[in-house]
PDB file of N, CA, C and O in Angstrom:
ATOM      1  N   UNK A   1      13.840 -11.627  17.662  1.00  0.00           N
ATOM      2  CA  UNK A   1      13.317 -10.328  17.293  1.00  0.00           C
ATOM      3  C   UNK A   1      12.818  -9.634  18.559  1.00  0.00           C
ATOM      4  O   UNK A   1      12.303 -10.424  19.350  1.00  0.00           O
ATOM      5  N   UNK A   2      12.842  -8.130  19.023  1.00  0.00           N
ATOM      6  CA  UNK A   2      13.055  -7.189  19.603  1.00  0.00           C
ATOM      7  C   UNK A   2      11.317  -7.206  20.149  1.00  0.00           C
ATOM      8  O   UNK A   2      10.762  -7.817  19.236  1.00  0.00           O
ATOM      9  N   UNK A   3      10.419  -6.891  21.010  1.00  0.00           N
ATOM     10  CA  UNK A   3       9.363  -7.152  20.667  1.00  0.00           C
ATOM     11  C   UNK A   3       8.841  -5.123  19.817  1.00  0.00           C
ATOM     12  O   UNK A   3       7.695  -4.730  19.599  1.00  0.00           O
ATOM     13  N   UNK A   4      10.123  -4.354  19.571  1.00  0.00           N
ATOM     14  CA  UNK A   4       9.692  -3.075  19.481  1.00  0.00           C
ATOM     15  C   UNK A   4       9.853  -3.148  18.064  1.00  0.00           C
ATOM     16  O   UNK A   4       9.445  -2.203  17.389  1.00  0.00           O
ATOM     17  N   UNK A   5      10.491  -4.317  17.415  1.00  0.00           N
ATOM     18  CA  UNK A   5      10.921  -4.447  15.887  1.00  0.00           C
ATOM     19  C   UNK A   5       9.960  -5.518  15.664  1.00  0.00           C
ATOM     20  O   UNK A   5       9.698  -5.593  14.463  1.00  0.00           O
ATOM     21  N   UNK A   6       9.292  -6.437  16.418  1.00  0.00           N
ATOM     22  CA  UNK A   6       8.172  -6.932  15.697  1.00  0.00           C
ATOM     23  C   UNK A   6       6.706  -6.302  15.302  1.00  0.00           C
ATOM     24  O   UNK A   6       5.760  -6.583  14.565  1.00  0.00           O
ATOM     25  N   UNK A   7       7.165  -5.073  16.427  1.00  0.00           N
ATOM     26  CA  UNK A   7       5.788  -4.376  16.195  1.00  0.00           C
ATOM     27  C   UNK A   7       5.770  -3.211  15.329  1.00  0.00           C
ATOM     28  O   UNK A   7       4.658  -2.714  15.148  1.00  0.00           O
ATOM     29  N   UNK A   8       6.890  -2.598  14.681  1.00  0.00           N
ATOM     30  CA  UNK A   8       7.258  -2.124  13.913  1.00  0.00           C
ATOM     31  C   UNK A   8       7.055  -2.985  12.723  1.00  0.00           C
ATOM     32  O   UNK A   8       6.577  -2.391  11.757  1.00  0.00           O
ATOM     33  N   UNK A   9       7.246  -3.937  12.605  1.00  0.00           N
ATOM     34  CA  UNK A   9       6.902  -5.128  11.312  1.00  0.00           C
ATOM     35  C   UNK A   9       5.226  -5.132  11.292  1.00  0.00           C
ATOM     36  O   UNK A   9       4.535  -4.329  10.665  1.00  0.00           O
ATOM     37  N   UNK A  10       4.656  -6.426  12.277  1.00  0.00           N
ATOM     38  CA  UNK A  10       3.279  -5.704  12.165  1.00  0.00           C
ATOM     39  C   UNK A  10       2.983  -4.853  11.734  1.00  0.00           C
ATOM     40  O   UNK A  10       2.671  -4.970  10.549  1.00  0.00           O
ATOM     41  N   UNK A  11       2.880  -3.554  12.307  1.00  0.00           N
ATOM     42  CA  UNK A  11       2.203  -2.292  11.910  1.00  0.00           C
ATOM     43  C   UNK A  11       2.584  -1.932  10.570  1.00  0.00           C
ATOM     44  O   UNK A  11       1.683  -1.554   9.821  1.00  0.00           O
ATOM     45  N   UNK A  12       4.398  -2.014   9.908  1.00  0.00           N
ATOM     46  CA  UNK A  12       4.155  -1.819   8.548  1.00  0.00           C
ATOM     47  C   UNK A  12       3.282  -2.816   7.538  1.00  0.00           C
ATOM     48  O   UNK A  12       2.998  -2.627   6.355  1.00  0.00           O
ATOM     49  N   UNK A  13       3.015  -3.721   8.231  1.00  0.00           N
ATOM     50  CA  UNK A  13       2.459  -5.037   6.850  1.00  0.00           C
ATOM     51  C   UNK A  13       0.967  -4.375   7.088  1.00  0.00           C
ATOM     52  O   UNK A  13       0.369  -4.078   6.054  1.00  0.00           O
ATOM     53  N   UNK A  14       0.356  -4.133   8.240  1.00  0.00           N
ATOM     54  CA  UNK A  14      -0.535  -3.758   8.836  1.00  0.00           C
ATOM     55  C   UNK A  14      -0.990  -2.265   7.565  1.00  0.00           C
ATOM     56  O   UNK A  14      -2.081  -2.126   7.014  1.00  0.00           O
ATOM     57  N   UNK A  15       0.024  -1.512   7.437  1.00  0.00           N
ATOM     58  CA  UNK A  15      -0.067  -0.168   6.859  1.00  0.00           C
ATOM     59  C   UNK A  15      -0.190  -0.491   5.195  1.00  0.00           C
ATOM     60  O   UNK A  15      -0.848   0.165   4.388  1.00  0.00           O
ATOM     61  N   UNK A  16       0.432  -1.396   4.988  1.00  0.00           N
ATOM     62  CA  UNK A  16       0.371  -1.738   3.378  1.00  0.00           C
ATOM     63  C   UNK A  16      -0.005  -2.222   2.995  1.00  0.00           C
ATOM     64  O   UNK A  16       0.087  -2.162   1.769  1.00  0.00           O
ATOM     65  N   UNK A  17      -1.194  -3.660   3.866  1.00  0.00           N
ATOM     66  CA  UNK A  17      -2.814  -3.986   3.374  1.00  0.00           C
ATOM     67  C   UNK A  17      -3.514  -2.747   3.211  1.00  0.00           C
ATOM     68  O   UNK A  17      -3.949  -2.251   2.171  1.00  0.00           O
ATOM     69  N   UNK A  18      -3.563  -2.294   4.460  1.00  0.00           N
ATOM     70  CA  UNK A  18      -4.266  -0.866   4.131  1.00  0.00           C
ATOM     71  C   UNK A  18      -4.355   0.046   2.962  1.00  0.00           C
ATOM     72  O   UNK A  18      -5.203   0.705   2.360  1.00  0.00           O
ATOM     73  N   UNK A  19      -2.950  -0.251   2.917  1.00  0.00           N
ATOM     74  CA  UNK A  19      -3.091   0.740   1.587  1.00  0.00           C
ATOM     75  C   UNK A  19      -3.663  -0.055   0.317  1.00  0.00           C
ATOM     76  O   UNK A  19      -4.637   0.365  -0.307  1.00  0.00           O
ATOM     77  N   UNK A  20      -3.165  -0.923   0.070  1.00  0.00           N
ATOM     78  CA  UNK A  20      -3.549  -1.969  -0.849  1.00  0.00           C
ATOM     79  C   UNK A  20      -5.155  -1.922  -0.990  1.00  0.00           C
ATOM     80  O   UNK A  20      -5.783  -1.808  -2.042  1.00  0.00           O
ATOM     81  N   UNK A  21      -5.721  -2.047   0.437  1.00  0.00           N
ATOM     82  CA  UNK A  21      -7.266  -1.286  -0.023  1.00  0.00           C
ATOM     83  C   UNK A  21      -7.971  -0.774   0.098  1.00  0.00           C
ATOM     84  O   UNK A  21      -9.180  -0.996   0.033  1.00  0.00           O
ATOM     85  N   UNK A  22      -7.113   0.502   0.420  1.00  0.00           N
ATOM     86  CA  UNK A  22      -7.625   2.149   0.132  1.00  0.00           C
ATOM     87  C   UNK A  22      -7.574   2.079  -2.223  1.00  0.00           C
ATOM     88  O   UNK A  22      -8.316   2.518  -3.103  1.00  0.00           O
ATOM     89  N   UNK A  23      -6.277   1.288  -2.203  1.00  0.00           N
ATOM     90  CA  UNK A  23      -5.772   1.559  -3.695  1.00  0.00           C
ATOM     91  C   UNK A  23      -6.841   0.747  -4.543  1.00  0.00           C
ATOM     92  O   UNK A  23      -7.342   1.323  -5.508  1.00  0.00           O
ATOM     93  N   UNK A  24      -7.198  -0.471  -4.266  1.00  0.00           N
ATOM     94  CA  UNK A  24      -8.207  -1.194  -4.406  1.00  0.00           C
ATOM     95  C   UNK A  24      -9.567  -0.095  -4.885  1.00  0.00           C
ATOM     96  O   UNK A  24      -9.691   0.349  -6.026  1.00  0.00           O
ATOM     97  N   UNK A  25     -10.272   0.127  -4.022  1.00  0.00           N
ATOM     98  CA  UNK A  25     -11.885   0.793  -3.802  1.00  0.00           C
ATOM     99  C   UNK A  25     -11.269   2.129  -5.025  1.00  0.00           C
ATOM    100  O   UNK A  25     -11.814   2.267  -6.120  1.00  0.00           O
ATOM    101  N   UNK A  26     -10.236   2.885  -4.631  1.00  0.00           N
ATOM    102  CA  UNK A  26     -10.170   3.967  -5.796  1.00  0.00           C
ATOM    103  C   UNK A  26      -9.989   3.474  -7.098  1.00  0.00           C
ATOM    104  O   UNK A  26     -10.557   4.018  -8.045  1.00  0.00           O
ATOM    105  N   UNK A  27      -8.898   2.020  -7.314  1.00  0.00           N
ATOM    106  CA  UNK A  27      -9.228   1.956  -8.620  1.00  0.00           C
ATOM    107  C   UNK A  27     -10.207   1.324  -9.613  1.00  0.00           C
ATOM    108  O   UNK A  27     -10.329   1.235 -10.835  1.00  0.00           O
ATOM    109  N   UNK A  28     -10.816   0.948  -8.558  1.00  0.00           N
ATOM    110  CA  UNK A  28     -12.323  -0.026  -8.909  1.00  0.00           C
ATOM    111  C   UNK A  28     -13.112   1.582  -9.482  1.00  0.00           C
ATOM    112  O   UNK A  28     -13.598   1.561 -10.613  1.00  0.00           O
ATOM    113  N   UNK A  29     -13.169   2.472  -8.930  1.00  0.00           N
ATOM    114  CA  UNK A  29     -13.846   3.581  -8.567  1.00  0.00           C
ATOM    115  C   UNK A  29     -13.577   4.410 -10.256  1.00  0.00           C
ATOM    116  O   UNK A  29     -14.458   4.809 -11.017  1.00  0.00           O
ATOM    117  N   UNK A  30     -12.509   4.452 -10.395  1.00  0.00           N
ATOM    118  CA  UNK A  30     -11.408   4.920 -12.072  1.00  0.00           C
ATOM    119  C   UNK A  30     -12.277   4.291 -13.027  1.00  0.00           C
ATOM    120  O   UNK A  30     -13.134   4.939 -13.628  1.00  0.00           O
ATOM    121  N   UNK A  31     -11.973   2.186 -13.317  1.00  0.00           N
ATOM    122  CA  UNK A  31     -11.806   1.857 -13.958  1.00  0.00           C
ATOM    123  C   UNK A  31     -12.141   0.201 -13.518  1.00  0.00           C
ATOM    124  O   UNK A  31     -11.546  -0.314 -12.571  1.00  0.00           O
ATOM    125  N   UNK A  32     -13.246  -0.611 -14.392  1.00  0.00           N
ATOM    126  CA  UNK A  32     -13.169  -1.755 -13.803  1.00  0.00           C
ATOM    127  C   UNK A  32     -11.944  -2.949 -14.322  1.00  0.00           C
ATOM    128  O   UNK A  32     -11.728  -4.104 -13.956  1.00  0.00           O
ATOM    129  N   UNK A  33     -11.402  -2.212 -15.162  1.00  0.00           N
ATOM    130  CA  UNK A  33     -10.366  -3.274 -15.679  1.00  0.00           C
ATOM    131  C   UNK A  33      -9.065  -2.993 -14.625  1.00  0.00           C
ATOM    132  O   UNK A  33      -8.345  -3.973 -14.435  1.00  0.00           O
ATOM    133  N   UNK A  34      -8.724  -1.803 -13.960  1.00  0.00           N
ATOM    134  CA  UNK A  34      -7.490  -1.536 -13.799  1.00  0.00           C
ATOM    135  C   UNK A  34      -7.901  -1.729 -11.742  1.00  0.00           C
ATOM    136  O   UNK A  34      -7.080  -1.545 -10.843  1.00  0.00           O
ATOM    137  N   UNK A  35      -9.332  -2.120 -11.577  1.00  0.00           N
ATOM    138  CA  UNK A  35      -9.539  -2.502 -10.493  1.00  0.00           C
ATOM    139  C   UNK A  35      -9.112  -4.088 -10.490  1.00  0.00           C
ATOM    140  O   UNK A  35      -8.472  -4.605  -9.574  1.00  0.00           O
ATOM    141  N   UNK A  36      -9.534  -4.721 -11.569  1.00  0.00           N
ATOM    142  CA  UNK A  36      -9.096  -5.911 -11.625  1.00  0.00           C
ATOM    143  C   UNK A  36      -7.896  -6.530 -11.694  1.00  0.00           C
ATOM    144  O   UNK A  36      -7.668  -7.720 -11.475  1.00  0.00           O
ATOM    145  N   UNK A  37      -6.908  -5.418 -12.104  1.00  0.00           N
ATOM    146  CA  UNK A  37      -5.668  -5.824 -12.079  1.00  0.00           C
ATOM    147  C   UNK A  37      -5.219  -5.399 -10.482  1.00  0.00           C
ATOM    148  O   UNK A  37      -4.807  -6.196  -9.640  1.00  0.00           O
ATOM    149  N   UNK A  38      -5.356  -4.337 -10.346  1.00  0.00           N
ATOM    150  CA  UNK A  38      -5.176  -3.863  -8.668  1.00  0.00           C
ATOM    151  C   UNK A  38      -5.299  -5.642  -7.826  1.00  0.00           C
ATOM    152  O   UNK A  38      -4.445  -6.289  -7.220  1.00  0.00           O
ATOM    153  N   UNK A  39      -6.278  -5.849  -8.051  1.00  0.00           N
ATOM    154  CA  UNK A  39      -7.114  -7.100  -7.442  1.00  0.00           C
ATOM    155  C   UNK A  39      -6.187  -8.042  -7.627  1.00  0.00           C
ATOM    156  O   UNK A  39      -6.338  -8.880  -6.738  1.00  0.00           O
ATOM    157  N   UNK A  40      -5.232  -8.352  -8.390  1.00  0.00           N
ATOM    158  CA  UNK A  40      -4.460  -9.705  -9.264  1.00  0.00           C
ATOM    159  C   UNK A  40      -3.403  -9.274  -9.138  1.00  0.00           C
ATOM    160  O   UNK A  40      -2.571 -10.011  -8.609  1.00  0.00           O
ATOM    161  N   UNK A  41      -3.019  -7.991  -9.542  1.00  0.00           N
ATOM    162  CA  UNK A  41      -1.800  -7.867  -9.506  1.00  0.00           C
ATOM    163  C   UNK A  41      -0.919  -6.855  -8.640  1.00  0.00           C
ATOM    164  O   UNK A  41      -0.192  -6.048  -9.219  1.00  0.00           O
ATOM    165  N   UNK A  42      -0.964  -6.886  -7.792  1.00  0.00           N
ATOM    166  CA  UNK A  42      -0.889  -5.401  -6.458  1.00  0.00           C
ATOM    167  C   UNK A  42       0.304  -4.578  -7.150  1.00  0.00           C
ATOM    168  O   UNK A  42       0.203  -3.428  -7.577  1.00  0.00           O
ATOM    169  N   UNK A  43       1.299  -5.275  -7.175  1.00  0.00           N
ATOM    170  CA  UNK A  43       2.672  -4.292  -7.683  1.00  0.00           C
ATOM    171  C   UNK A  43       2.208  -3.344  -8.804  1.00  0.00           C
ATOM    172  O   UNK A  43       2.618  -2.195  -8.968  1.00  0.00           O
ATOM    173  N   UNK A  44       1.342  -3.956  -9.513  1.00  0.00           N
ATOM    174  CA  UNK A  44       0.753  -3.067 -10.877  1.00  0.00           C
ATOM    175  C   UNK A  44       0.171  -1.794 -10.111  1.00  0.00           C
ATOM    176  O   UNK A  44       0.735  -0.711 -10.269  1.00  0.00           O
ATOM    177  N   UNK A  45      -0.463  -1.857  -9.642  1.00  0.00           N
ATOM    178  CA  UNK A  45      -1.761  -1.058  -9.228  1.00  0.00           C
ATOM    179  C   UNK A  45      -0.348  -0.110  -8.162  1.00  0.00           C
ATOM    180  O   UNK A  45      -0.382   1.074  -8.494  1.00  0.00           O
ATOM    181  N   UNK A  46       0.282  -0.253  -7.543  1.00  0.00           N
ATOM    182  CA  UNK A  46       1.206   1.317  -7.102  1.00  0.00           C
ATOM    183  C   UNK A  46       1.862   1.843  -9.000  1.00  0.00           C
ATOM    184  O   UNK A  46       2.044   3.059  -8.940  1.00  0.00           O
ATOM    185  N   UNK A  47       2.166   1.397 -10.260  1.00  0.00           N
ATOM    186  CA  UNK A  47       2.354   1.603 -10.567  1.00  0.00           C
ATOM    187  C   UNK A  47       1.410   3.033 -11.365  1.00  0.00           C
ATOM    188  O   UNK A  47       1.811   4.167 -11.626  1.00  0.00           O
ATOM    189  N   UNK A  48      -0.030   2.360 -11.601  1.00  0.00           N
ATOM    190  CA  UNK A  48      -0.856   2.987 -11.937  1.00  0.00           C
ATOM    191  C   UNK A  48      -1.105   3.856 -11.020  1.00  0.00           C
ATOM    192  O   UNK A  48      -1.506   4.934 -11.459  1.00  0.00           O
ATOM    193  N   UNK A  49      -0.979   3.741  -9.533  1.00  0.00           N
ATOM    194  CA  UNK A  49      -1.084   5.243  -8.824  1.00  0.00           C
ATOM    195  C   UNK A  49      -0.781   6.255  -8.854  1.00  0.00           C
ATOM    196  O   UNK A  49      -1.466   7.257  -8.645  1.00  0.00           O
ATOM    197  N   UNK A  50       0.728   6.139  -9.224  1.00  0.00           N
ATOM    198  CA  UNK A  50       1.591   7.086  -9.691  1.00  0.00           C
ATOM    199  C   UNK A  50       0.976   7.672 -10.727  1.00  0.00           C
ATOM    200  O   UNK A  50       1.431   8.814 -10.792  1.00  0.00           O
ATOM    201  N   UNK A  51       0.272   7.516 -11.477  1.00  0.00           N
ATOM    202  CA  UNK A  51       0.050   8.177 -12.612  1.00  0.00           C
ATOM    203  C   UNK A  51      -1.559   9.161 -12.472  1.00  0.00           C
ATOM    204  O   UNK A  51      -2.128   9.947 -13.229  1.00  0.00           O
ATOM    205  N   UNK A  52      -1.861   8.608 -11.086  1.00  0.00           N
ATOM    206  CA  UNK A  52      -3.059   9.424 -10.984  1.00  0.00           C
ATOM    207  C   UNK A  52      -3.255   9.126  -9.278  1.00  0.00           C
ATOM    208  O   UNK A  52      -3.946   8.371  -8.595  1.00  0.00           O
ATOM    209  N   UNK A  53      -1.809  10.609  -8.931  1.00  0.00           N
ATOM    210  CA  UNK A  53      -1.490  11.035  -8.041  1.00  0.00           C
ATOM    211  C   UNK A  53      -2.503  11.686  -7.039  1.00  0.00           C
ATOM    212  O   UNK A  53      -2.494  11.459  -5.829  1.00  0.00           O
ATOM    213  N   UNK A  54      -3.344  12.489  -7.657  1.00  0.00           N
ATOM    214  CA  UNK A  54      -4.238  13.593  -6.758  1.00  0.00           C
ATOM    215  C   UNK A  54      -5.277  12.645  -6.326  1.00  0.00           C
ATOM    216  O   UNK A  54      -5.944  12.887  -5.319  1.00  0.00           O
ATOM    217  N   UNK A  55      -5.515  11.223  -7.260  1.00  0.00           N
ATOM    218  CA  UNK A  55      -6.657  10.481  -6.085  1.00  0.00           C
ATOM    219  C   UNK A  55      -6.605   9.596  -5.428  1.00  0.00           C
ATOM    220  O   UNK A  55      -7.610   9.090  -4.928  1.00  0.00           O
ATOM    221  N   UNK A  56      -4.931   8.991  -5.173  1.00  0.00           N
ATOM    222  CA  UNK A  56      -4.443   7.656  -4.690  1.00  0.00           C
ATOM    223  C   UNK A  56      -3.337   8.408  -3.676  1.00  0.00           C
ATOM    224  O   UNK A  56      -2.618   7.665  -3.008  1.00  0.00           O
ATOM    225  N   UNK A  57      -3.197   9.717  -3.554  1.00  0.00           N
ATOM    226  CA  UNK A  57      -2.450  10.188  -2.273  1.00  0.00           C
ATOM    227  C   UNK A  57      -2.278   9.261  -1.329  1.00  0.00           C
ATOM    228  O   UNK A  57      -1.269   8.566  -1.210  1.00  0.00           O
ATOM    229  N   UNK A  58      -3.929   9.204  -0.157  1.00  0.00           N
ATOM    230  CA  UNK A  58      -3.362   8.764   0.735  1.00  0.00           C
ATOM    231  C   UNK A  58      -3.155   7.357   0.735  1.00  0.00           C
ATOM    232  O   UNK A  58      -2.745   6.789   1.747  1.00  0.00           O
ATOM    233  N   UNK A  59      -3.477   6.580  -0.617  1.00  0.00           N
ATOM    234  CA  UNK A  59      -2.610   4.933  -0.617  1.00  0.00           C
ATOM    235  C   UNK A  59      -1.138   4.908  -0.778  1.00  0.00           C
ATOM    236  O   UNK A  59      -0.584   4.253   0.105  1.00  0.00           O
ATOM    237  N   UNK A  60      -0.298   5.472  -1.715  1.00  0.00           N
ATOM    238  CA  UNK A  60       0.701   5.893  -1.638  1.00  0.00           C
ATOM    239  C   UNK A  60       1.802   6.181  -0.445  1.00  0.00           C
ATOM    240  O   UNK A  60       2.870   5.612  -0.221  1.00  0.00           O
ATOM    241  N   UNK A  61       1.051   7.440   0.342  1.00  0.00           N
ATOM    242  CA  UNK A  61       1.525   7.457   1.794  1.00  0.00           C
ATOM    243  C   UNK A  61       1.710   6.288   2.909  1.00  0.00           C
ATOM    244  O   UNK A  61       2.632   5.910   3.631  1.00  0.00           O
ATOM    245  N   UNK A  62       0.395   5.923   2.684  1.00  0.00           N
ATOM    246  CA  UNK A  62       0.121   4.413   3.590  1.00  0.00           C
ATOM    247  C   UNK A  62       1.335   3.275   3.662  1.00  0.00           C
ATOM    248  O   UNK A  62       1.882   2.623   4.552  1.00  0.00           O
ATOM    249  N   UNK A  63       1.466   3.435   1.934  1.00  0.00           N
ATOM    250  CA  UNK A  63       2.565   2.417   1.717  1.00  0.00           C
ATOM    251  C   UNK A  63       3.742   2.309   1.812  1.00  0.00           C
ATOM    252  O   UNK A  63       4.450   1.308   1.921  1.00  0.00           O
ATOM    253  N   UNK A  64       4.176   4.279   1.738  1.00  0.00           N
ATOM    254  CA  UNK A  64       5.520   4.559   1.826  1.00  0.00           C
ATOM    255  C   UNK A  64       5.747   4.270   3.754  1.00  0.00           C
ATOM    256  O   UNK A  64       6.741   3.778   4.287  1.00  0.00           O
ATOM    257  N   UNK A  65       4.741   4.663   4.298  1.00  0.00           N
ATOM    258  CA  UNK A  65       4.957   4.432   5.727  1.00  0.00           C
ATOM    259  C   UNK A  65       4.971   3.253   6.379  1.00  0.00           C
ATOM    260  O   UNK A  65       5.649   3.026   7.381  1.00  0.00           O
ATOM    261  N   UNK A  66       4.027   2.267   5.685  1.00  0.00           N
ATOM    262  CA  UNK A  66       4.510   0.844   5.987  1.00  0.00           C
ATOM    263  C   UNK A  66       5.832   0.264   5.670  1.00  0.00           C
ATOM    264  O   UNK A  66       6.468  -0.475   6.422  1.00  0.00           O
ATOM    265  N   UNK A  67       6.269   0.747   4.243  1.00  0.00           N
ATOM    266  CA  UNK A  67       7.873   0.569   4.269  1.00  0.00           C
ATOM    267  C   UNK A  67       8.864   0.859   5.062  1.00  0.00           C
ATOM    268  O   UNK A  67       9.884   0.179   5.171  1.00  0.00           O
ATOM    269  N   UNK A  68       8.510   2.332   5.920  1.00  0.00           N
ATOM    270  CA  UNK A  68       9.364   2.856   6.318  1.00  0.00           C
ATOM    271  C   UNK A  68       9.349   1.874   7.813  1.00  0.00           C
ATOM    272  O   UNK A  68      10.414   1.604   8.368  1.00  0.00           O
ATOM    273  N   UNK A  69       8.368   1.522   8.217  1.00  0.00           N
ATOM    274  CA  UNK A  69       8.183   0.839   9.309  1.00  0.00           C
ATOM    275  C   UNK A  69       8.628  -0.476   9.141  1.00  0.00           C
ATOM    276  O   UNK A  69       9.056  -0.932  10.201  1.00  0.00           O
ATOM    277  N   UNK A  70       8.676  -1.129   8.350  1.00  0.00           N
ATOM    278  CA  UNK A  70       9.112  -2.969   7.871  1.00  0.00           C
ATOM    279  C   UNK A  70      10.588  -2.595   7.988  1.00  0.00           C
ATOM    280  O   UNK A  70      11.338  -3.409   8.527  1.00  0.00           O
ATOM    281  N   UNK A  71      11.218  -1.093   7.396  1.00  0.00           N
ATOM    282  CA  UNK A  71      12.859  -1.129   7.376  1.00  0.00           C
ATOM    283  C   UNK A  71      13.693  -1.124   8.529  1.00  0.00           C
ATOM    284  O   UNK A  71      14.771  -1.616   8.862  1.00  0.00           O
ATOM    285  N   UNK A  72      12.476  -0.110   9.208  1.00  0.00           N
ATOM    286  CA  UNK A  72      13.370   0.199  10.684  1.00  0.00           C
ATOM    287  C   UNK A  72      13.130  -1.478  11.433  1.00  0.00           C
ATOM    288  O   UNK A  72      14.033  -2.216  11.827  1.00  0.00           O
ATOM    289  N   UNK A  73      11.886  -1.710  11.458  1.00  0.00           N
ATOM    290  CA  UNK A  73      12.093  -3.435  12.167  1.00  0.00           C
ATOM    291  C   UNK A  73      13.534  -4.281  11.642  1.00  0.00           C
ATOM    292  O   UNK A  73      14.051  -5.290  12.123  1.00  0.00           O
ATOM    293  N   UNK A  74      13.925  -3.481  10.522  1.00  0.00           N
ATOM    294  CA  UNK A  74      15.067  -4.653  10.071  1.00  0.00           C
ATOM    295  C   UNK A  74      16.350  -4.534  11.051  1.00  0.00           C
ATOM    296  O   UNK A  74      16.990  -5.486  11.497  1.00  0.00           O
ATOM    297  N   UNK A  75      16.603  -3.062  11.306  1.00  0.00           N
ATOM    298  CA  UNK A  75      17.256  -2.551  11.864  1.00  0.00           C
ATOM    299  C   UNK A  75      17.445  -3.507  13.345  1.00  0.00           C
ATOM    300  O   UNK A  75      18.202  -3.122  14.237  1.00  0.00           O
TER     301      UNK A  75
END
């Protein structure tokens, strides 16, 4: 591995803890049941973001940009 594609990896895994708990603290913040699933079940909790868009923005972003960064490392 490239050391410009490992750091592209880093930084996306790096970007999508992050987001994970930015998404965390807001949905604790909503709801303590749907914090708890956030907590247990991560894939759930982008699902529930989506649905309450205007206060999980910038987790969303975070995550789409860590993806975008894990893809290009694939490259």
């Amino acid at each position: 591995m490239e050391p410009l594609e490992a750091t592209f990896w880093v930084f996306g895994w790096v970007l999508l803890a992050a987001s994970w708990v930015v998404l965390l603290i807001q949905s604790f913040k909503e709801d303590y049941a749907w914090g708890l699933s956030t907590l247990f079940l991560p894939p759930l909790s982008y699902l529930y973001a989506l649905f309450i868009w205007e206060k999980t923005r910038e987790a969303i972003m975070l995550a789409v940009l860590g993806w975008v960064c894990i893809f290009l490392s694939l490259g």
